[in-house]
N, C-alpha and C positions, 0 to 999 in steps of 0.2 A: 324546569329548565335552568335556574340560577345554580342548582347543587351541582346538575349538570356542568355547567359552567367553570364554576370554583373547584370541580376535581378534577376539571381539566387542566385547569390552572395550576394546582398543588401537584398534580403526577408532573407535569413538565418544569417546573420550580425545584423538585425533589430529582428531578431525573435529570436537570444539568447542574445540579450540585453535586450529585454524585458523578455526572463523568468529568466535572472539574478535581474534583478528589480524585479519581484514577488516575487524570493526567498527570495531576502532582509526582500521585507514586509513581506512575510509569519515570517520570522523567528523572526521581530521585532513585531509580534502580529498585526499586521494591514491586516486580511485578506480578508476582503471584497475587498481592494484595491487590495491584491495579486491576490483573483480572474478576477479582471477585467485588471488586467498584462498577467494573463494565457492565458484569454480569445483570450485577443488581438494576442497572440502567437498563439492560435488553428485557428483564423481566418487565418493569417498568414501561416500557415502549420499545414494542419489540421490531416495527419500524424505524428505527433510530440507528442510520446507516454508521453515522460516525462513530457511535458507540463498537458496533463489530470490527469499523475500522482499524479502532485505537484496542480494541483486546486481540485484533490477530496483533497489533505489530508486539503486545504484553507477549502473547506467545513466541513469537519470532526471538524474543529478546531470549527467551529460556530454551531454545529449539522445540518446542512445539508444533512441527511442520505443516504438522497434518491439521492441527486444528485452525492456526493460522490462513494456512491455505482457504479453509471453509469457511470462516470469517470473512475476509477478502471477499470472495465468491459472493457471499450473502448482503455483503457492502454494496457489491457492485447489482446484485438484483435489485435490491433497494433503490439505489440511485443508479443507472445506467451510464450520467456522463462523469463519474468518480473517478477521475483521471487517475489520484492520488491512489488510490486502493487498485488500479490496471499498475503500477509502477510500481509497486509495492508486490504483485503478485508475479510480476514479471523477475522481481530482484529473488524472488523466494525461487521461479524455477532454472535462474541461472545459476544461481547458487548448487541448488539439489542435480545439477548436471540435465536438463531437460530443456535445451535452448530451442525448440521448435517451438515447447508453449511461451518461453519467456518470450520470442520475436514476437509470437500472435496478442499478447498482453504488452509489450513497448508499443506496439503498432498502436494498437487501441488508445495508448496514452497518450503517446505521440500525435492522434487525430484527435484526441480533445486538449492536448497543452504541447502545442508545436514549438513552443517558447523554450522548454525544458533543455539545457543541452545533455543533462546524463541520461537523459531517457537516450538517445545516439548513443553516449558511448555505450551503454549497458547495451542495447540492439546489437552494437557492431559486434561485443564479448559474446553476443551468442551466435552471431554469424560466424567468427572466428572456430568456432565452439565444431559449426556444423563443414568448417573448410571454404565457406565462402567469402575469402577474400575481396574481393571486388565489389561488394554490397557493404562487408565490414569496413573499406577503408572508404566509402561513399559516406558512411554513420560517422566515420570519427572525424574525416575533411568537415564536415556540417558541424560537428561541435569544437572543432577546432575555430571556426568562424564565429561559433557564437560565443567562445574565449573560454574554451577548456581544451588544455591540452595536460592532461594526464600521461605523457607520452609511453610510461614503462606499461602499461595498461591500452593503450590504442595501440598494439601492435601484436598481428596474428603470426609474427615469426615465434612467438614464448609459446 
């Protein structure tokens, strides 16, 4: 039971050493490396939401869409209330033009960090996306109050 123990110890001592190493890279723009830090963490603990978290956004940064995407996804099975990883999946399908799914991932974000205000405006950019007006300018009025006005970007006349 004690080796037991101690390798539970050293796998997760070596598995957030290594996704503080990826974070590094990631954030000094070196992400290919950062992916292959993540990686090594997934193998490691293949549980380990944050981990898939932080290699979809490595991918996103190199357009990886598709693997990103599945990251995300598997973040959020992982942990179900991953706010962070619904806004992050959401920003991925407004971007890739598919604003149905981006509302149904703001929505989900938005019901675990109502706090957020560009989860709204991103919501309303894909209302705008789908012609609905009235809902998109409902998203930006709420982020507008919570003191974000983007305004050349809150407006569905562009």
């Amino acid at each position: 039971m004690r080796i037991f123990i101690i390798s539970i110890f050293l796998l997760h001592q070596s598995a957030d050493a290594l996704l503080d190493t990826g974070y590094s890279q990631y954030e000094q723009g070196i992400h290919k490396e950062a992916i292959k830090s993540f990686s090594r963490v997934i193998d490691l603990d293949p549980n380990n939401p944050e981990a898939y978290f932080l290699r979809a956004m490595s991918f996103q940064s190199i357009q990886w869409t598709e693997l990103a995407i599945a990251d995300l996804k598997q973040a959020i099975m992982l942990k179900a209330d991953y706010a962070e990883a619904f806004q992050q999946l959401g920003y991925i399908y407004l971007v890739e033009q598919a604003p149905n799914l981006a509302i149904e991932a703001f929505d989900k974000a938005i019901s675990l960090a109502p706090e957020l205000a560009e989860l709204y405006v991103n919501r309303g950019s894909a209302q705008c996306m789908l012609g609905n007006e009235k809902q998109a300018n409902e998203d930006y009025q709420k982020a507008r109050k919570m003191g974000i006005n983007y305004a050349e970007y809150m407006n569905c006349d562009k």
